[in-house]
C-alpha positions in Angstrom: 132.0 118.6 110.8 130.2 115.2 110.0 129.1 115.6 113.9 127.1 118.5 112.8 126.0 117.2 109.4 125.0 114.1 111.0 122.9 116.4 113.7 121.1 118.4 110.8 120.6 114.9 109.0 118.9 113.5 111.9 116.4 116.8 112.8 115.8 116.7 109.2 114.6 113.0 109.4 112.5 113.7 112.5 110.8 116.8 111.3 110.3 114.8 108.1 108.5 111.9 110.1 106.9 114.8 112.4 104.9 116.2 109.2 104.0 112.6 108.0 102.2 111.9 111.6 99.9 115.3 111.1 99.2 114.0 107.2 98.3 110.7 108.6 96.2 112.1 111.7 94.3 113.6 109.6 94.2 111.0 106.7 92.9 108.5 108.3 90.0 110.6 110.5 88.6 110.9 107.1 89.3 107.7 105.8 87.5 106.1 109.1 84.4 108.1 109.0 82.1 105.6 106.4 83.0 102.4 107.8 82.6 103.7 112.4 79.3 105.8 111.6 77.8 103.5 108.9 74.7 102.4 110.6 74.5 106.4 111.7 74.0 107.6 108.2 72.2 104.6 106.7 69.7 105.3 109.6 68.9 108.6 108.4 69.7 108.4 104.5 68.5 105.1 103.5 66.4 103.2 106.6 64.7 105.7 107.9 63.1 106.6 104.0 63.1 103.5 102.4 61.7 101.5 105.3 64.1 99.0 105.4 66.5 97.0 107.9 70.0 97.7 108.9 71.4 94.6 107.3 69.2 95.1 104.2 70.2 99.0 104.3 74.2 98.2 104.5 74.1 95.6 101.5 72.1 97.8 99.2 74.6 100.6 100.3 77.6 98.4 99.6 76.2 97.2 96.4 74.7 100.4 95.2 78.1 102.2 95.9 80.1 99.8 93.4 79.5 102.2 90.4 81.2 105.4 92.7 84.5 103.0 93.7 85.8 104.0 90.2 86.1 107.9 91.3 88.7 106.2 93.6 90.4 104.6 90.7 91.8 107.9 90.5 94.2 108.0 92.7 97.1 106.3 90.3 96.9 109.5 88.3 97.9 111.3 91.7 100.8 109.0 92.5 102.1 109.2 88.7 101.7 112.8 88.9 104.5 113.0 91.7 107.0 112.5 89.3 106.3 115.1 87.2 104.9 117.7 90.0 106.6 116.7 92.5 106.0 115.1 96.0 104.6 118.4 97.9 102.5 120.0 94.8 100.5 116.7 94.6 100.2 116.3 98.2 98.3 119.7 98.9 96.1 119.1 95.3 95.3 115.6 97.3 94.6 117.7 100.5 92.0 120.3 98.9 90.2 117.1 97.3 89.1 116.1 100.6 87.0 119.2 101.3 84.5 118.9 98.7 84.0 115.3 99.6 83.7 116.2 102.7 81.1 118.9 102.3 79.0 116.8 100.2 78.7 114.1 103.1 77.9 117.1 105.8 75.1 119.0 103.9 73.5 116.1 101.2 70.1 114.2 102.4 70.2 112.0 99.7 72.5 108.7 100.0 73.7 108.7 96.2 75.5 112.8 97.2 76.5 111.1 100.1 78.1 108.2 97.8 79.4 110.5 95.4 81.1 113.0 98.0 82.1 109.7 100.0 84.4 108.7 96.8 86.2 111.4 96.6 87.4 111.2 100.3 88.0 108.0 99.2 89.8 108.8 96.5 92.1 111.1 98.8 93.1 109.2 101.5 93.9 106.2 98.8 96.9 108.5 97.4 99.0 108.0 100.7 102.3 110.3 99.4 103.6 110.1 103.0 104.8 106.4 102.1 106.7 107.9 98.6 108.4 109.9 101.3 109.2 107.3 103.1 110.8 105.1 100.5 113.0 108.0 99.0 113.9 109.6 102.5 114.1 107.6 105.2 117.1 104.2 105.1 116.1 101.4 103.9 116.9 99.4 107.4 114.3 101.7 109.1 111.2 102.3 106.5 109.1 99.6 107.3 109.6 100.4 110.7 108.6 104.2 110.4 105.9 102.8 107.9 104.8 100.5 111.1 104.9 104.2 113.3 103.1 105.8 110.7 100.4 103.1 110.8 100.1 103.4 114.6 98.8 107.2 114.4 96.4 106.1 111.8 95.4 103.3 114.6 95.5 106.2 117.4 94.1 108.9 114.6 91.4 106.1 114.5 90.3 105.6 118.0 89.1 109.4 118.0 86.1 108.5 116.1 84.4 106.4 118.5 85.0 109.2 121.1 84.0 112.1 119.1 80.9 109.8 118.0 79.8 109.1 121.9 80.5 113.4 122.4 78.9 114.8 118.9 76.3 112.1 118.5 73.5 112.9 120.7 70.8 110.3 118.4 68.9 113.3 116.9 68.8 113.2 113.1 71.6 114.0 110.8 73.7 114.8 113.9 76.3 112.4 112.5 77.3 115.3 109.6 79.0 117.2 112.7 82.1 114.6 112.0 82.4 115.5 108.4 82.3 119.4 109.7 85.5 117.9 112.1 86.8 116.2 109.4 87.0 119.6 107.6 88.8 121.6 110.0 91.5 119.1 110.7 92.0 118.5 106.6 92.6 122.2 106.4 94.9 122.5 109.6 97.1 120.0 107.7 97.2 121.5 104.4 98.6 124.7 106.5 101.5 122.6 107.8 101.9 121.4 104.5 102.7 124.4 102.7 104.6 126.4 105.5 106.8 123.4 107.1 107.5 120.7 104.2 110.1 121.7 101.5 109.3 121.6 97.5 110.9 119.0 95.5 113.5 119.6 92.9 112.5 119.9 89.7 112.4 116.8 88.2 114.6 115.8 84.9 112.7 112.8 83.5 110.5 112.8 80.4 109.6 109.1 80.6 105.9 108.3 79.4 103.6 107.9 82.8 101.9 105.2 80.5 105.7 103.2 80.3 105.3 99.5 82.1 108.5 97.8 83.5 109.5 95.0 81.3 111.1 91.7 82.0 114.6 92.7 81.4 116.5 92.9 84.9 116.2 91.7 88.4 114.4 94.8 89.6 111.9 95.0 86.8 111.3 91.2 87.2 110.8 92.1 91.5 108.1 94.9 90.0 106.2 92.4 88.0 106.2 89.6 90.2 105.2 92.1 93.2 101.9 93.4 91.2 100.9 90.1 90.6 101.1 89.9 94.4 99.4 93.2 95.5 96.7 92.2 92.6 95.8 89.2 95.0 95.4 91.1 98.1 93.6 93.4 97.0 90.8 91.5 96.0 90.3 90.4 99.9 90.2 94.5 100.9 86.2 94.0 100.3 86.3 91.3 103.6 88.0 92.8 105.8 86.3 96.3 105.5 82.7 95.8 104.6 80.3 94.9 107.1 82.0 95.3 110.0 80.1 98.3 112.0 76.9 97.2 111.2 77.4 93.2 112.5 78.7 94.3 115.4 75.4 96.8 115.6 72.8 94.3 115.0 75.0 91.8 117.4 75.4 94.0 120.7 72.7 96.1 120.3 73.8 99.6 122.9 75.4 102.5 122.3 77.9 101.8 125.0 79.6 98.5 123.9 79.9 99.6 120.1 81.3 102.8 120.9 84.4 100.2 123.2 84.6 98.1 120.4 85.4 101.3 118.3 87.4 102.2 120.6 90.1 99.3 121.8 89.8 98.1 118.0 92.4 100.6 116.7 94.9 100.4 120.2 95.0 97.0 119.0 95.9 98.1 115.3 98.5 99.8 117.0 100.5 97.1 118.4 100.2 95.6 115.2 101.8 97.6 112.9 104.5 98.2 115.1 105.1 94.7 115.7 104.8 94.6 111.7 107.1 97.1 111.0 109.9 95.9 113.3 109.4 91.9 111.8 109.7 93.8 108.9 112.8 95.4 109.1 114.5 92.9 111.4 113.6 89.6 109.9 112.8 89.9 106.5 109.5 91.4 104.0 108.3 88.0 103.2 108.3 86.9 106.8 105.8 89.7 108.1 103.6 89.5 104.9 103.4 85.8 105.7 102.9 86.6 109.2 100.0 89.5 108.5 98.3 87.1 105.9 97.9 84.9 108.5 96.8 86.5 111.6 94.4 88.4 109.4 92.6 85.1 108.6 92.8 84.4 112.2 91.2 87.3 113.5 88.6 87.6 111.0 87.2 84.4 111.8 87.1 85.1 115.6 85.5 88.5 114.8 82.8 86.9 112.7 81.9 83.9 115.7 82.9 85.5 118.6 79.9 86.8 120.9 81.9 88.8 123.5 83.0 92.5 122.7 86.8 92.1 124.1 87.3 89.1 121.8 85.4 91.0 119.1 87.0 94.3 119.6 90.6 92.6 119.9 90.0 90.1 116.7 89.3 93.7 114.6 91.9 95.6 115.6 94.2 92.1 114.5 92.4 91.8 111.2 92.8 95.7 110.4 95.8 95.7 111.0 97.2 92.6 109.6 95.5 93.3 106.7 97.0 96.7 105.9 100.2 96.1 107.4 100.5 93.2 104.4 99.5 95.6 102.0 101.5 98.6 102.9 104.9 96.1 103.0 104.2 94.8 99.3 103.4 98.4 98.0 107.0 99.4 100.1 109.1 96.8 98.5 107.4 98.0 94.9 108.7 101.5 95.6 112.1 99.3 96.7 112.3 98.0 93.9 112.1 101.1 92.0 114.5 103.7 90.3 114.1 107.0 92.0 113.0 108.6 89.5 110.1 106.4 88.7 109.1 105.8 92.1 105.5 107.9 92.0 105.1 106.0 88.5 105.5 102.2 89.7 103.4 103.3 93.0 100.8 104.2 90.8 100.5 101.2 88.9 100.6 99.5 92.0 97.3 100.6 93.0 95.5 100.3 89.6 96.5 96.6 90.4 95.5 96.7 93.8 92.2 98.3 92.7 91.4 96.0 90.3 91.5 93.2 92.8 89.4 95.3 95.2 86.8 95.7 92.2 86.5 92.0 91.3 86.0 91.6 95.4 83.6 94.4 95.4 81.3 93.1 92.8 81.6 89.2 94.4 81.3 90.0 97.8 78.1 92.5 97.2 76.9 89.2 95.3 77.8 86.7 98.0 76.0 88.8 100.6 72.6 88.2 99.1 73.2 84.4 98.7 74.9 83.5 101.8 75.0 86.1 104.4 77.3 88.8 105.0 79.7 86.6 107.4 80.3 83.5 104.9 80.8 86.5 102.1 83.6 88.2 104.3 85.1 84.8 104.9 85.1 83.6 101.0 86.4 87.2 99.6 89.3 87.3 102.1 90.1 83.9 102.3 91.2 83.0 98.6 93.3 86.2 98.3 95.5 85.6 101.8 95.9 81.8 100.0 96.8 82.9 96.7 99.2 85.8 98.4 101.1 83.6 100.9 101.6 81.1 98.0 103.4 83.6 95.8 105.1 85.5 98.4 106.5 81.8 99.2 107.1 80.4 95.8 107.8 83.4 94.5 111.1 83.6 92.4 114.2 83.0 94.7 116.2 85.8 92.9 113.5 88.1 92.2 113.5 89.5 95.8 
């Protein structure tokens, strides 16, 4: 009898983690689309009419789009909502969003659409309810390990752009809008698995206020406080590691050929990075990868900005990506560790309004920086005073807090 209830638990688990890899196929296609096609669409949306330079087109872009980063700001209503909804009900309303974004991007000509319909994919993909399932299915001895697997698809989910680009992109204009028309079809293929495969919460019991904050009264609450300081600091560096990058490595190696490989061996390496991640994290201890992360994305970054040969580069962005997300994603997992059940989708959710607050303030001083000093020294500035303030209060952090 446990034989077979230990059987069921286990194809449970793995059809569990089977329906998390499609969501995250297809969450992070979408998610990759702005930052691997940048110079594509700023080309024929803003160079092209404006008359202007690549790396005058991609910091007006970045600076321009500020204003539209607070239709992602969203997403915290989504992840409180999961506690009220429920896990699956929020996931397919989170699904659907993508579609108008993604229709907006396909048929605009006009790069403030394009911004607008860009945010709401945005604001999609930033939900992530796959990693709620992790933290209330999957044992606590194996989730950042399955968060590490989970990562990897979005690496391999990743390295399809730069090969659907070299296939669908044929240098005519507009051609680039064939992606969002892919992006569309595989958003609504995993809606369908959604709704037919994964099974609907249980109605939930709770009538706690979504606006309720965790106070200073017990080791847990004092683990959630201390741990939104922390993802409040990282976040401010997102802005260096993801702006830029496409276009520098554009206007540095010039052909079609060599961007595309960078594109391309930049996610395998992602790969082997969250993996590595998720095991360190599991095995050793949280605070040992996020130390770890922090620094090989300060590394790699640096490398990626000097280097002048495209396996160096190509390697040194896969690092940095991954690093840099693999940290993040282990401080939002040991928020939801830290958290009763039944406020789980709550505590995320604040999470991320920290998290995004820190990306604003890195926003605004990064699209600042870039006119001063050059988009480089920015990248290094914005992503360097975050990973020192994180690793400093991941170190010093309370020793009984967590």
């Amino acid at each position: 009898m446990r034989s077979e209830k230990k059987n069921t638990g286990l194809a449970a688990g793995a059809v569990l983690i089977a329906i998390l890899i499609i969501i995250q196929i297809g969450d992070s296609y979408c998610s990759e689309l702005y930052d691997k096609i940048q110079s594509l669409f700023l080309r024929d949306l803003v160079m092209n009419p404006l008359n202007m330079s690549l790396e005058d087109a991609t910091v007006m872009i970045n600076s321009v789009a500020i204003p539209f980063y607070a239709i992602s700001l969203m997403s915290p209503v989504f992840r409180g909502m999961v506690d009220y909804l429920g896990r699956k009900k929020v996931l397919l309303i989170n699904l659907l969003l993508y579609i108008p974004g993604l229709l907006l991007c396909m048929t605009t000509r006009k790069y403030i659409v394009f911004l607008i319909g860009n945010s709401l994919i945005s604001l999609s993909t930033s939900v992530d309810i796959q990693y709620i399932y992790i933290a209330s299915f999957i044992d606590e001895k194996k989730r950042a390990t399955v968060r590490g697997i989970l990562a990897a698809v979005a690496a391999l989910s990743a390295a399809s752009v730069p090969v659907i680009r070299r296939i669908a992109i044929t240098g005519r204009p507009y051609d680039y809008t064939r992606m969002y028309g892919i992006g569309i079809a595989i958003t609504a293929f995993v809606a369908v698995i959604v709704f037919i495969f994964l099974p609907w919460d249980k109605k939930q019991t709770t009538t706690e206020k979504i606006t309720q904050l965790p106070t200073c009264g017990n080791k847990r609450n004092s683990a959630l406080i201390y741990l939104y300081i922390v993802i409040f600091a990282w976040g401010a560096g997102t802005s260096g590691i993801k702006f830029y990058n496409e276009p520098m490595i554009t206007m540095r190696f010039k052909t079609d050929y060599i961007i595309n490989m960078i594109l391309f061996i930049q996610p395998l390496i992602t790969i082997i990075i969250n993996i590595a991640s998720g095991i360190m994290g599991d095995r050793l201890s949280r605070r040992k990868a996020i130390c770890a992360d922090v620094a090989a994305t300060v590394v790699s970054l640096i490398l990626f900005i000097v280097s002048k040969n495209y396996i160096i580069t190509a390697a040194a962005y896969g690092i940095m990506i991954g690093a840099y997300f693999s940290a993040a994603n282990i401080i939002m997992l040991m928020i939801m560790e830290s958290s009763p059940k039944e406020r789980i989708g709550r505590n995320f959710a604040w999470a991320t309004v920290y998290n995004s607050v820190g990306n604003a303030i890195g926003m605004v001083l990064i699209s600042i920086l870039a006119k001063k000093i050059g988009t480089s020294a920015a990248k290094s500035v914005i992503l360097i005073i975050p990973a020192v303030l994180t690793v400093t209060g991941i170190i010093i952090r309370p020793w009984k807090v967590f």
